[in-house]
Structure formats: C-alpha cells, structure tokens
PDB file as gemmi writes it, atoms N, CA and C in Angstrom:
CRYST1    1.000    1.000    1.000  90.00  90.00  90.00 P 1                      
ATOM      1  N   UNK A   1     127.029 148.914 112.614  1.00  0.00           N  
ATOM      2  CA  UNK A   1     127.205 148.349 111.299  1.00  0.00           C  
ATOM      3  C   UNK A   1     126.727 149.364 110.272  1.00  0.00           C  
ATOM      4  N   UNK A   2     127.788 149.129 109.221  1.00  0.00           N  
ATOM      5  CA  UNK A   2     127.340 150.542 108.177  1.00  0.00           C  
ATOM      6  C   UNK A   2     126.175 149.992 107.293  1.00  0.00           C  
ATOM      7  N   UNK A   3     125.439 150.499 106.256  1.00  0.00           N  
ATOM      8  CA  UNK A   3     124.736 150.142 105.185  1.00  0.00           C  
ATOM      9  C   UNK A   3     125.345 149.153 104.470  1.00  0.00           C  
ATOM     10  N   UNK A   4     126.785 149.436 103.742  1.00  0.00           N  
ATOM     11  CA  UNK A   4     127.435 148.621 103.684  1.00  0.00           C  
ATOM     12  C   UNK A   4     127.855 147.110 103.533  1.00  0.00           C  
ATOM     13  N   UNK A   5     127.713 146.959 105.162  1.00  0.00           N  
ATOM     14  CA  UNK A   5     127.521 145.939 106.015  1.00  0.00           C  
ATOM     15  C   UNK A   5     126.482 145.168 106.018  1.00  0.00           C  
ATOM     16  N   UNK A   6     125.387 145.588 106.280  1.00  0.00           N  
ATOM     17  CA  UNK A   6     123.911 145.385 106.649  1.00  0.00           C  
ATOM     18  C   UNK A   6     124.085 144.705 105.032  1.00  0.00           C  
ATOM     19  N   UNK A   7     123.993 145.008 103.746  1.00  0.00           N  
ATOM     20  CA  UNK A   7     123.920 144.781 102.249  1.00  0.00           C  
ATOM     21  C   UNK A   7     124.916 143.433 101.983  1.00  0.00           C  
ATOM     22  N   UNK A   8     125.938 143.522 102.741  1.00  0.00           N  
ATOM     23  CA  UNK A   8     126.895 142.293 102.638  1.00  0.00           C  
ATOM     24  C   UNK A   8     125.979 141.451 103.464  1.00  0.00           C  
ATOM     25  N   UNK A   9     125.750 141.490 104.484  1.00  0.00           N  
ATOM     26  CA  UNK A   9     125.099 140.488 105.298  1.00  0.00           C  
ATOM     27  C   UNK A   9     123.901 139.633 105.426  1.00  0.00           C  
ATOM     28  N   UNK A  10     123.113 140.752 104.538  1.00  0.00           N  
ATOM     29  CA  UNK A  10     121.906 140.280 104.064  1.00  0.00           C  
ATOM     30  C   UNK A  10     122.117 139.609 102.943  1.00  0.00           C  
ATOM     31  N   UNK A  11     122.948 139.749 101.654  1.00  0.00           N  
ATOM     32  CA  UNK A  11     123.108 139.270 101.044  1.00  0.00           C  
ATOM     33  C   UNK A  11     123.851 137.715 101.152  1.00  0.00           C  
ATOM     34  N   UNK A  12     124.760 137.678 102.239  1.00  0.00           N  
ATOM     35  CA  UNK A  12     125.283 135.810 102.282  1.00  0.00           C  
ATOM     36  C   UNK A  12     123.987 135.178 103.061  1.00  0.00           C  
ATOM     37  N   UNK A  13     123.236 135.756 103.739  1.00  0.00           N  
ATOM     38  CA  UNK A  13     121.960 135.350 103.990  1.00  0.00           C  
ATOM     39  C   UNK A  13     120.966 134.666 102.976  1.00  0.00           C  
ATOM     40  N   UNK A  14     121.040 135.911 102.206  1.00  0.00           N  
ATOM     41  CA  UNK A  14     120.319 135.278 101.127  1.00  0.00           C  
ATOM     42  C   UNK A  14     120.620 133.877 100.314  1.00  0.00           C  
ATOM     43  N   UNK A  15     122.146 134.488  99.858  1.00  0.00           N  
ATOM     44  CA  UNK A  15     122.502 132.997  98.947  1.00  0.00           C  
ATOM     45  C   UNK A  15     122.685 131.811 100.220  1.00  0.00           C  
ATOM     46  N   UNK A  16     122.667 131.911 101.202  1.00  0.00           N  
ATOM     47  CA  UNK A  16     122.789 130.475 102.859  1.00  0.00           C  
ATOM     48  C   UNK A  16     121.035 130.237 102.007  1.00  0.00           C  
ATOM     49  N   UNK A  17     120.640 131.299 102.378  1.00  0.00           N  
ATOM     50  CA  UNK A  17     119.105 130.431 101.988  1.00  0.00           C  
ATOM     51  C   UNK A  17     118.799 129.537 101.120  1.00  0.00           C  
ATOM     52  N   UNK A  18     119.059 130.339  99.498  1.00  0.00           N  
ATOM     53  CA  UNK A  18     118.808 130.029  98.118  1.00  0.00           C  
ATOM     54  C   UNK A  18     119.900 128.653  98.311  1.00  0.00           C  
ATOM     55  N   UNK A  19     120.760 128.420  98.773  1.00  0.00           N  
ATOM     56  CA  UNK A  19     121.672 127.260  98.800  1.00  0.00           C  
ATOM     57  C   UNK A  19     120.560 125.724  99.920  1.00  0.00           C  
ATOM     58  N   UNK A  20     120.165 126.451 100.817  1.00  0.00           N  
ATOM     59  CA  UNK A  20     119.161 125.677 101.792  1.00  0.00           C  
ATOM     60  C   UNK A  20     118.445 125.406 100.758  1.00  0.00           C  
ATOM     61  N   UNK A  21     117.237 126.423  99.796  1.00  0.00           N  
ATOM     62  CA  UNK A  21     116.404 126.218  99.374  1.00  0.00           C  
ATOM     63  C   UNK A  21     116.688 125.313  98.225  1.00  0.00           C  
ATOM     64  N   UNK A  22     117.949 125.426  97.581  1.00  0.00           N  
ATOM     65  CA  UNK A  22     118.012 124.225  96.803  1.00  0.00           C  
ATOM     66  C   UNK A  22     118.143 122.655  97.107  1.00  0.00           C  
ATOM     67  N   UNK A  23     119.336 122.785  98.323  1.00  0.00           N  
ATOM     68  CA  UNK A  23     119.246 121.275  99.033  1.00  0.00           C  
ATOM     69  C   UNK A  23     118.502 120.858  98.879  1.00  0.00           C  
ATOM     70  N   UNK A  24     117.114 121.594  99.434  1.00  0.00           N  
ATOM     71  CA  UNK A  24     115.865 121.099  99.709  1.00  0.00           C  
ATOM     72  C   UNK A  24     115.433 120.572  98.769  1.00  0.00           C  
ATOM     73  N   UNK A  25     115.127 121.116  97.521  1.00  0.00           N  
ATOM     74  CA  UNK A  25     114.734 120.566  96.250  1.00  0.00           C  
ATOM     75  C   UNK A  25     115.130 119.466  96.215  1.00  0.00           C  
ATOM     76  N   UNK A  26     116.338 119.333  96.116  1.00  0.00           N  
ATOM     77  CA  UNK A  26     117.005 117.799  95.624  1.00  0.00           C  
ATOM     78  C   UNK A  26     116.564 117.266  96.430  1.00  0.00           C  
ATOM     79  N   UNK A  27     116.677 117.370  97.795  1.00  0.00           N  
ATOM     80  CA  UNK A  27     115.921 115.986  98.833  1.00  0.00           C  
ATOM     81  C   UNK A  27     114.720 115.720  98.315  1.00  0.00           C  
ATOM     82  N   UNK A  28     113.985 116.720  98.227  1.00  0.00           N  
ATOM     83  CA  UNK A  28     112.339 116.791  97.664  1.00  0.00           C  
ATOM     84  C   UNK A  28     112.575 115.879  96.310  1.00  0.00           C  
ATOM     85  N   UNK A  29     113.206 116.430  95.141  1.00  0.00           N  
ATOM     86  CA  UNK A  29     113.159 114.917  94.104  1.00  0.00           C  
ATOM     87  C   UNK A  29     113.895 113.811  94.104  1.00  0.00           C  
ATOM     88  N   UNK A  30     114.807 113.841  94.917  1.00  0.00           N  
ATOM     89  CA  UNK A  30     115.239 112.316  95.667  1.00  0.00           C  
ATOM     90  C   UNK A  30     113.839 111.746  96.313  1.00  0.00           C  
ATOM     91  N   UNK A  31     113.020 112.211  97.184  1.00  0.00           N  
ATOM     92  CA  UNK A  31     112.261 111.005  97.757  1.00  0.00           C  
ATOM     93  C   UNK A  31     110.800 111.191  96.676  1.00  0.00           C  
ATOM     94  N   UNK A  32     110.721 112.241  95.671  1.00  0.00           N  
ATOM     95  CA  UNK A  32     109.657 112.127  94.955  1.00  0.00           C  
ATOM     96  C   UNK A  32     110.405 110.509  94.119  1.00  0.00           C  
ATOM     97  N   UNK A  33     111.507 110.292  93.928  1.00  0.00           N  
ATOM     98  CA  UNK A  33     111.983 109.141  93.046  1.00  0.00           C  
ATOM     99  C   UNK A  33     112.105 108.307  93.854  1.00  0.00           C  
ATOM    100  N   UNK A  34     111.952 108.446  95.166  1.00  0.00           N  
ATOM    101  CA  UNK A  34     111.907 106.507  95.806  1.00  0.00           C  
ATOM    102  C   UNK A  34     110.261 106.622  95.800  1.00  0.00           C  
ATOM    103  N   UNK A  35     109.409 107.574  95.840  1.00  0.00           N  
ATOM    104  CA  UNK A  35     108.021 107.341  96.165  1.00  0.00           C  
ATOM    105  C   UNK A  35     107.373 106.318  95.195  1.00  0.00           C  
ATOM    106  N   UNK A  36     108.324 107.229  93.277  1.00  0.00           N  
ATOM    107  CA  UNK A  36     107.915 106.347  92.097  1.00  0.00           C  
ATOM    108  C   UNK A  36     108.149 104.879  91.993  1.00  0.00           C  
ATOM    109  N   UNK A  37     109.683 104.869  92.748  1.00  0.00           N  
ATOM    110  CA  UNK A  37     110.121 103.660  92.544  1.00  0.00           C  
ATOM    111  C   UNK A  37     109.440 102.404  93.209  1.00  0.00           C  
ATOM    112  N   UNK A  38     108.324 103.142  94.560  1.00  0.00           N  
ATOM    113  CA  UNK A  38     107.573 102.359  95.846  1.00  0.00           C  
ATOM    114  C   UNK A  38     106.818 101.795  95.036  1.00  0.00           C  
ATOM    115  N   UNK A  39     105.981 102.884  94.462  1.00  0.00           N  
ATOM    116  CA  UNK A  39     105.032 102.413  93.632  1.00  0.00           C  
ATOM    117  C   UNK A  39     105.202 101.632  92.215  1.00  0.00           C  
ATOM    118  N   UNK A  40     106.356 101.756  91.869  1.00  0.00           N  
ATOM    119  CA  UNK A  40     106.254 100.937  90.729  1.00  0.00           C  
ATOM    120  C   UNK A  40     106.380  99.323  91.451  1.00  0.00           C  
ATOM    121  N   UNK A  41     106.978  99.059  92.452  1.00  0.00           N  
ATOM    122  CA  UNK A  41     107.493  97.831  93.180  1.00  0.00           C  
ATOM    123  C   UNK A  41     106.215  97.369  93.935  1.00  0.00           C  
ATOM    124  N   UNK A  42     105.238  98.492  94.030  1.00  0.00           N  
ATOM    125  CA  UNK A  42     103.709  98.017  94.108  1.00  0.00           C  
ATOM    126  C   UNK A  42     103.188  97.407  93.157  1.00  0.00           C  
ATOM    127  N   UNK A  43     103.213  98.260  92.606  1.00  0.00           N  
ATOM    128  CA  UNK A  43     102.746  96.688  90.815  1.00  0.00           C  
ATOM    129  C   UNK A  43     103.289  96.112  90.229  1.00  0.00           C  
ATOM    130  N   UNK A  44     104.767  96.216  90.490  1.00  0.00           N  
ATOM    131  CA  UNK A  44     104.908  94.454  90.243  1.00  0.00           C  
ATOM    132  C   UNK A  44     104.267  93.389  91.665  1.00  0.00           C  
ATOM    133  N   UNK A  45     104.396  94.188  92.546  1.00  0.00           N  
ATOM    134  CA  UNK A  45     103.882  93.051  93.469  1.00  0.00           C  
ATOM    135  C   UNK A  45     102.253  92.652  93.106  1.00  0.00           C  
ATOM    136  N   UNK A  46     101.543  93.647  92.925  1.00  0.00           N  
ATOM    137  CA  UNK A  46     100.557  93.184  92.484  1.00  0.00           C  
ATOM    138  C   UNK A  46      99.936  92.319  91.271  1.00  0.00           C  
ATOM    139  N   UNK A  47     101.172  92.389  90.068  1.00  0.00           N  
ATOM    140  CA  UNK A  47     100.953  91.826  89.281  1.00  0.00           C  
ATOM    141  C   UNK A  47     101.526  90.198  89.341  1.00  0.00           C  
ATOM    142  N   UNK A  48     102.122  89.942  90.528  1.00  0.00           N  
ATOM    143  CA  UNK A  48     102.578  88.764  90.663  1.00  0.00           C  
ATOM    144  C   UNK A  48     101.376  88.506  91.767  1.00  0.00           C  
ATOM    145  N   UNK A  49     100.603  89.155  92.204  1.00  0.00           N  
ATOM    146  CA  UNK A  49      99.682  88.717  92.987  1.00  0.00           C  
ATOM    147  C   UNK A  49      98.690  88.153  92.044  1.00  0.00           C  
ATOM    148  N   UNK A  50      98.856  88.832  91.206  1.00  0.00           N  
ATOM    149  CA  UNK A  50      97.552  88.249  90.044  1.00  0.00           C  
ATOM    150  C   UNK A  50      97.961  87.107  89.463  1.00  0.00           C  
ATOM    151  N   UNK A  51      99.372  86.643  89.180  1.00  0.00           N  
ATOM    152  CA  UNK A  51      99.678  86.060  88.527  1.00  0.00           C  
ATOM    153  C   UNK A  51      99.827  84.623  89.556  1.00  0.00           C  
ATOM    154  N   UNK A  52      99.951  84.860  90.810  1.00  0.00           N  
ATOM    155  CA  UNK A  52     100.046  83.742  91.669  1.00  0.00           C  
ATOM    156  C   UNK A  52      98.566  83.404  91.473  1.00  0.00           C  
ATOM    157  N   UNK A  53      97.483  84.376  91.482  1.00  0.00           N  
ATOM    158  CA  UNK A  53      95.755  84.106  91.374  1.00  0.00           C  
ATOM    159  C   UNK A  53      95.770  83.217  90.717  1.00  0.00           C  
ATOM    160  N   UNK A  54      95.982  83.529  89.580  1.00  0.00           N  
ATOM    161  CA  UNK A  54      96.042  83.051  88.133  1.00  0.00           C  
ATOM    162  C   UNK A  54      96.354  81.434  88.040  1.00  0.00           C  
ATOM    163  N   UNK A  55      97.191  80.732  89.252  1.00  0.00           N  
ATOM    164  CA  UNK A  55      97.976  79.795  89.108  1.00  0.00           C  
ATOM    165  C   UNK A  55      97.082  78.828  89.989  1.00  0.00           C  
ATOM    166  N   UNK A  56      96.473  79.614  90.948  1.00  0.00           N  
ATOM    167  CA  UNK A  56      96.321  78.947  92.258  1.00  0.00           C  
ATOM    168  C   UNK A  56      94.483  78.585  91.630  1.00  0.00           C  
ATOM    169  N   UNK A  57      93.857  79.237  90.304  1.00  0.00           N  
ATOM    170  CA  UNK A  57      92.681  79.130  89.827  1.00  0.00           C  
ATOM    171  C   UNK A  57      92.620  77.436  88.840  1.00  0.00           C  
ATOM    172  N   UNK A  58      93.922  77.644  88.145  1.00  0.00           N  
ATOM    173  CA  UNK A  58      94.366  76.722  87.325  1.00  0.00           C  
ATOM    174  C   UNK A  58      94.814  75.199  88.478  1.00  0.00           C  
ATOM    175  N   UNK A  59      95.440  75.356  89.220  1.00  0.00           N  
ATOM    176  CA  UNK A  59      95.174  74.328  90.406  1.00  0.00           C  
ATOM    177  C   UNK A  59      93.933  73.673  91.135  1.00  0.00           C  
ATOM    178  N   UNK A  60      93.150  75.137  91.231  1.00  0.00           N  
ATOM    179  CA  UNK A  60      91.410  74.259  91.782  1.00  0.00           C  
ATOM    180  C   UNK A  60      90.861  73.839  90.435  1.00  0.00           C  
ATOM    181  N   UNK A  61      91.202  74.196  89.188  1.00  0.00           N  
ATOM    182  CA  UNK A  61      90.748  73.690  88.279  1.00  0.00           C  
ATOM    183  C   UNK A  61      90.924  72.179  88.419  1.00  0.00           C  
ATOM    184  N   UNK A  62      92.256  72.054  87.893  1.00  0.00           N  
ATOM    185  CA  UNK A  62      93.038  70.534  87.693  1.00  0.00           C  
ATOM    186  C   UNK A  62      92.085  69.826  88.914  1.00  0.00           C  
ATOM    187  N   UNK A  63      92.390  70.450  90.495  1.00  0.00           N  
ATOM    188  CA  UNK A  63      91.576  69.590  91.803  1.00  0.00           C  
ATOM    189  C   UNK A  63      90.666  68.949  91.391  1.00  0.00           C  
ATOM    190  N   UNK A  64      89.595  69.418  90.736  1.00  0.00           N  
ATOM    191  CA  UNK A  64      88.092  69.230  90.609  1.00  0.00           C  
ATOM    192  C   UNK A  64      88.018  68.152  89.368  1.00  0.00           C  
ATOM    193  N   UNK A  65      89.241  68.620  88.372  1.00  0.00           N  
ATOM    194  CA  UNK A  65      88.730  67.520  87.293  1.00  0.00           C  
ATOM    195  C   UNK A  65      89.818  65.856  87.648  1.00  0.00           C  
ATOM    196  N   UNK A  66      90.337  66.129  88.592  1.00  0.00           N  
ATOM    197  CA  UNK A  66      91.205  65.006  89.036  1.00  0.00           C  
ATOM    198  C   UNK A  66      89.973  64.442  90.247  1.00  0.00           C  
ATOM    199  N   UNK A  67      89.348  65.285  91.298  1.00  0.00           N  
ATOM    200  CA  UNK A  67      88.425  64.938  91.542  1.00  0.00           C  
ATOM    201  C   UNK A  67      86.876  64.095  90.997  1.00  0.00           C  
ATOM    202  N   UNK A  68      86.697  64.688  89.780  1.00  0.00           N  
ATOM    203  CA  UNK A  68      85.642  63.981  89.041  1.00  0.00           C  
ATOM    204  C   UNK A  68      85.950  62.779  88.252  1.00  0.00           C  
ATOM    205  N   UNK A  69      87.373  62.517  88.360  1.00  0.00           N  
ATOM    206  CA  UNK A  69      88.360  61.344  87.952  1.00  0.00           C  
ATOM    207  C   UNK A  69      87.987  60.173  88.627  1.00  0.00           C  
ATOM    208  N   UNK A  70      88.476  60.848  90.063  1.00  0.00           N  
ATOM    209  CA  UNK A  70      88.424  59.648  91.383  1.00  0.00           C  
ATOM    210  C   UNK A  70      86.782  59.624  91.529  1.00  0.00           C  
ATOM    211  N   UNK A  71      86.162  60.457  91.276  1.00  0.00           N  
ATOM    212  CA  UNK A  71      84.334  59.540  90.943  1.00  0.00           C  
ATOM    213  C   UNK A  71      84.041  58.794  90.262  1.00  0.00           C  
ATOM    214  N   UNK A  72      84.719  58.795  89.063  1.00  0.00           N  
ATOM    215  CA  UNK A  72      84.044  57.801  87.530  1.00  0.00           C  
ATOM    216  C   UNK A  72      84.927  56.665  87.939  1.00  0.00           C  
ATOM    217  N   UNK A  73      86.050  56.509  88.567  1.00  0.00           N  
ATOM    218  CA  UNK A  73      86.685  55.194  89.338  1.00  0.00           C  
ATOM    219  C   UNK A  73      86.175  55.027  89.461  1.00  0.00           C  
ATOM    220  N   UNK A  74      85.674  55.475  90.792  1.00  0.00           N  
ATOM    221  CA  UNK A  74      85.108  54.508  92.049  1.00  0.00           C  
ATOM    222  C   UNK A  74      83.739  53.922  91.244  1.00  0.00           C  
ATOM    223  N   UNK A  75      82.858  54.511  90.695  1.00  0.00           N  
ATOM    224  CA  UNK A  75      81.574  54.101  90.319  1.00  0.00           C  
ATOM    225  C   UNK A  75      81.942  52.783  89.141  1.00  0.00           C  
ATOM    226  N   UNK A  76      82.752  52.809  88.200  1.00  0.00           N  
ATOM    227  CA  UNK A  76      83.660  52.336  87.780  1.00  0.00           C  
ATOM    228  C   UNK A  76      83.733  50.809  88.471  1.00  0.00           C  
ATOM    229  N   UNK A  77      84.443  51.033  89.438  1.00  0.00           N  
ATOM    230  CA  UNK A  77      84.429  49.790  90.549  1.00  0.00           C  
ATOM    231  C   UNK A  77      83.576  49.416  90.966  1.00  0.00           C  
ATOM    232  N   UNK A  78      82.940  50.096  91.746  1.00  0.00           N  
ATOM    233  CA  UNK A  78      81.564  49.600  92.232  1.00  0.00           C  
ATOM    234  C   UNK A  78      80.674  48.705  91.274  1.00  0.00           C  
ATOM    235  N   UNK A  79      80.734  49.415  90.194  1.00  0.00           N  
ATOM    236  CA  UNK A  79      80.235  48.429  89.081  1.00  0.00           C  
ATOM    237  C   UNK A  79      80.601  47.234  88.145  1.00  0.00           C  
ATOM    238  N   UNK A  80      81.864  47.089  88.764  1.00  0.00           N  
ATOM    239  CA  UNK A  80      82.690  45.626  88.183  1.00  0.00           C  
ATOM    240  C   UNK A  80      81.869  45.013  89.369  1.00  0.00           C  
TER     241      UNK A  80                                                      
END                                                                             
C-alpha cells in the first residue's frame, strides 16, 4: 500500500469514528432526556405522595372528631 493509500484509509477511519463518536452522543442525550424525564415522573409521584398524606391526615382528623361525637352520645344517653 502506497502513502497514498495508507492517508485514504486512515482517513475513512477517521470520519467511521467521528460518525461512531457522534451516534454516541445522541444516544448519550437521548438517555440523558429519559433520565430527566425519570426524574421529573419522580416528583410528581412524590408530590402525589404528599398529597395522598395530606388527605389521609385530613381523614384521621374527621375519625377522631366523629369519634369524640360518638362519646358526647353515648354519655348523652347514659344520662337520659
């Protein structure tokens, strides 16, 4: 193989690479953008975790004062 040669060959080498090396990129910010997207779908989950909190606090609330309800009945009764 002449110099030539060797200069052609190395060179489609090169751009096979620089063409690899770009693929790569794009795969690389394709899954950097599902990583964001993971995480953003993390907080909404979390913020509906809070927000289920939030619901399930307001429920033992209501429990307790519907509970202290069914006490002032009964005593209520007891005392008729």
């Amino acid at each position: 193989m002449g110099i030539a040669q060797n200069l052609k060959a190395t060179h489609t080498v090169g751009e096979s690479v620089r063409r690899v090396a770009d693929e790569v990129a794009g795969v690389d910010n394709r899954v950097t953008g599902v990583d964001e997207k993971v995480a953003s779908v993390g907080d909404k989950v979390a913020s509906v975790d809070n927000a289920v909190k939030g619901v399930d606090d307001r429920v033992a609330n209501v429990d307790e004062r519907v509970r202290v309800v069914g006490d002032r009945v009964t005593e209520v009764i007891r005392g008729a």
